[in-house]
C-alpha positions as CSV (number, residue, x, y, z in Angstrom):
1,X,-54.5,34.5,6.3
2,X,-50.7,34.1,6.8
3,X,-48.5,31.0,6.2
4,X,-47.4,29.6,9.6
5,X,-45.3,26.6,9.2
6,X,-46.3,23.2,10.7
7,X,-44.9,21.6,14.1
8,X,-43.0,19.3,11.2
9,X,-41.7,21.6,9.8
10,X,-40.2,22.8,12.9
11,X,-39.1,19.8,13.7
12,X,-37.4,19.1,10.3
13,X,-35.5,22.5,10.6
14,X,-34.4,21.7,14.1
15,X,-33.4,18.4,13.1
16,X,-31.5,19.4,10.4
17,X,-29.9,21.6,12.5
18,X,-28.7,19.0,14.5
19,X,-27.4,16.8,11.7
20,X,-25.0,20.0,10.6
21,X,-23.8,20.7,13.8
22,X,-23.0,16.4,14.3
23,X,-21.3,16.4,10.9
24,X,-19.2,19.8,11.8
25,X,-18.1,18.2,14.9
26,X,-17.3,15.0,12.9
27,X,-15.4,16.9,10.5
28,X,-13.3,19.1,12.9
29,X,-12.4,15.8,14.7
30,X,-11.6,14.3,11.4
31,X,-9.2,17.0,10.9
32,X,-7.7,17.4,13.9
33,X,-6.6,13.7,13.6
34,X,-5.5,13.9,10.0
35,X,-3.1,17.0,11.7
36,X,-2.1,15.0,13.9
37,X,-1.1,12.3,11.9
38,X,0.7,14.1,10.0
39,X,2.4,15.9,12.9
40,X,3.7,11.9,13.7
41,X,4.7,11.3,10.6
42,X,6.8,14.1,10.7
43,X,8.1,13.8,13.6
44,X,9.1,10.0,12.3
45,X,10.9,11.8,9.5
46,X,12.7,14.2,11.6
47,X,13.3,11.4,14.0
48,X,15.2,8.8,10.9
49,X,16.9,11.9,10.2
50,X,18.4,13.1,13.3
51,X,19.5,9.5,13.9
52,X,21.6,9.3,10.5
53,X,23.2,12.3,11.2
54,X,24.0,10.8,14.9
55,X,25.2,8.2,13.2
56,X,27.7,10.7,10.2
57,X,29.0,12.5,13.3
58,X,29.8,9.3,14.9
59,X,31.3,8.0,12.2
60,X,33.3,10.9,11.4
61,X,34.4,11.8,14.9
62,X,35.7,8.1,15.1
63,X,37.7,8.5,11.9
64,X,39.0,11.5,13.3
65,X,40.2,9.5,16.2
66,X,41.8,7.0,14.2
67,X,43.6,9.2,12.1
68,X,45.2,11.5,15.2
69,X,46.2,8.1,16.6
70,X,48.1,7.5,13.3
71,X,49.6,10.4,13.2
72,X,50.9,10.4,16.9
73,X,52.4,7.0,16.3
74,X,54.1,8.1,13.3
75,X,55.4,11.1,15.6
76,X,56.2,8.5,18.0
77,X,58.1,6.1,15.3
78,X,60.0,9.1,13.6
79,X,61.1,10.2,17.2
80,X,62.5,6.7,18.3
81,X,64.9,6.5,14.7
C-alpha cells in the first residue's frame, strides 16, 4: 500500500507556505525601507553639503566685492592727487 499523506499534513505544508511567503513580503518591505532611509540620509548629507558650499561661494564672491571696491577707490584716490 502506498504512503498518502494526511489532510494535516497538507495543511501544515500549505501553512507553512504561507508563513514564507508573509515573512518574504516582510522582509522585502523591510528592505525597501532601510533603502530608503538611507536614500534620506543621504540626501541630508548631500543637502548640509551643498549649503556649505553656498555659503564658501558667498563668502568668497562677497570678498571679491570688497576687494574690487578697494581697489577702485585706490584708483579713485591716486587719480584725485
Amino acid at each position: 500500500m502506498a504512503f498518502t499523506p494526511s489532510k494535516d499534513h497538507k495543511r501544515q505544508a500549505r501553512e507553512q507556505k504561507k508563513l514564507e511567503k508573509r515573512m518574504a513580503r516582510e522582509e522585502a518591505k523591510a528592505e525597501k525601507l532601510e533603502a530608503q532611509r538611507v536614500a534620506e540620509e543621504a540626501a541630508v548629507v548631500e543637502a548640509a553639503k551643498k549649503a556649505e558650499e553656498d555659503e564658501q561661494a558667498r563668502i568668497e564672491a562677497e570678498f571679491e566685492a570688497e576687494l574690487k571696491a578697494e581697489e577702485e577707490a585706490k584708483l579713485k584716490a591716486e587719480k584725485g592727487e
